[in-house]
N, C-alpha and C positions, 0 to 999 in steps of 0.2 A: 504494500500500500504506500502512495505518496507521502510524503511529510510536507504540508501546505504553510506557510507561512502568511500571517495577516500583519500590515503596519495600519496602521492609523494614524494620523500626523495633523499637526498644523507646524507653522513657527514658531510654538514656544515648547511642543510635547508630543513626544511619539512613544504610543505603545504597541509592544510586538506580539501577537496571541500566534497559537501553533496549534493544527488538527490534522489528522490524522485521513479523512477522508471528509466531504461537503456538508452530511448530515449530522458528523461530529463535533459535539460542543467546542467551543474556542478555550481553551487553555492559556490564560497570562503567560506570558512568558518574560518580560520586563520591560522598561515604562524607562523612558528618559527626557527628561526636565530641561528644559533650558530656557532660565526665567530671564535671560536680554531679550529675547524675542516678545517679550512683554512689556518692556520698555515703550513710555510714550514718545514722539518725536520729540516735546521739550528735554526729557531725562536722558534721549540719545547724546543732544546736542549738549549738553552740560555734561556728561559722561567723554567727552573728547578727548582723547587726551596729545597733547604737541601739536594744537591747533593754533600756532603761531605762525608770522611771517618775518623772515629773518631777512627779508628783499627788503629794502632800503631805499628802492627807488620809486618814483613816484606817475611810471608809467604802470597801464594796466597788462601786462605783458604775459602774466604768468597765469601759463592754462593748463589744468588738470583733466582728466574725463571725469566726467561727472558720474559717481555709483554713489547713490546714496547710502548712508551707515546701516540701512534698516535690511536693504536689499544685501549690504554686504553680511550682514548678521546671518538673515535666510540663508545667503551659500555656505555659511561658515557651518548650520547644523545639517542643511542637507548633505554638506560632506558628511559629518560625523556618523549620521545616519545610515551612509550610502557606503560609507567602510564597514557599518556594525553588517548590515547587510553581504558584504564580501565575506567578512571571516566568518559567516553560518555558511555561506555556500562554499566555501575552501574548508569548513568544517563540516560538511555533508550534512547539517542541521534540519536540511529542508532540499525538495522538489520542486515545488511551485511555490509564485509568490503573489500576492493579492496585494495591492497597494490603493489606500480611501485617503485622500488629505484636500485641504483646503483649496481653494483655487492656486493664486500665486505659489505658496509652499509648492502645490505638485510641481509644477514646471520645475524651481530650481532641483527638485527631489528625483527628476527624470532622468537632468540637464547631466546631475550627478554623477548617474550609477555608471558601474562596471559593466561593461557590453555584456558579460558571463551574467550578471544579476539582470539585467534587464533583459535577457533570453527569460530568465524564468517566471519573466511577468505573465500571468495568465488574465490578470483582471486589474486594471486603474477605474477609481473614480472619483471624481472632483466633489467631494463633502468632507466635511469635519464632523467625524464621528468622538473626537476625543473626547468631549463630555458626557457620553452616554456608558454606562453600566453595559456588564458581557452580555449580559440578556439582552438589551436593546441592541447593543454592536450586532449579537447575530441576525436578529431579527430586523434590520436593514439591510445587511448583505443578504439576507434569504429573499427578501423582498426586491432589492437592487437588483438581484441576478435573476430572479423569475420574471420581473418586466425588460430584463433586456432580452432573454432567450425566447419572449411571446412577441 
């Protein structure tokens, strides 16, 4: 039988459930936090840090790209996510993987992965499941996946 992996995600929280086959309850498997992604944009911008200008001159000359702190936060856990992700599938943890997160989150959470991990995507969908209880998580993917297959 497969070993399915489920993430759940937004930008501040991703938790990982694991089943065994579709009709199988979801099993916690662990939950990881990452409370900057909670940050408002005033708390970002006071959170700066070496946000000075050591240019001395008084033309407007000096261009950066523009990625904002909030956007760079999102790559920063979609990485972390998108390694925890590798080392179950270099540690044969899982067969397939199901991935639910928020709208923006999913993109950078895609943009991420390991070509190897994003082979074992069976199922993305654009919601934020993370504040709901296992029961309710099931019982939208049961639901999720019986209106896309009708």
């Amino acid at each position: 039988m497969r070993t399915q992996w489920i993430l759940v995600a937004n930008g501040s929280l991703a938790r990982f459930f694991s089943r065994h086959g579709a009709g199988d309850p979801l099993v916690p498997l662990e939950t990881i936090d990452f409370p900057e992604g909670r940050l408002k944009g005033s708390e970002l911008e006071r959170d700066r840090h070496g946000h000075e200008s050591s240019d001395n001159s008084t033309a407007a000359a000096h261009f950066e790209p523009h990625t904002g702190l909030r956007k760079k936060l999102l790559h920063q856990f979609a990485r972390e996510l998108a390694e925890r992700l590798e080392e179950g599938l270099v540690d044969r943890e899982y067969d397939a993987l199901w991935v639910t997160a928020s709208s923006p989150f999913l993109g950078e959470l895609k943009a991420a992965l390991h070509p190897g991990v994003a082979a074992r995507i069976q199922w993305l969908h654009d919601a934020d499941l993370t504040a709901l209880d296992v029961g309710a998580i099931e019982t939208r993917l049961r639901d999720l996946t019986a209106a896309r297959l009708s």
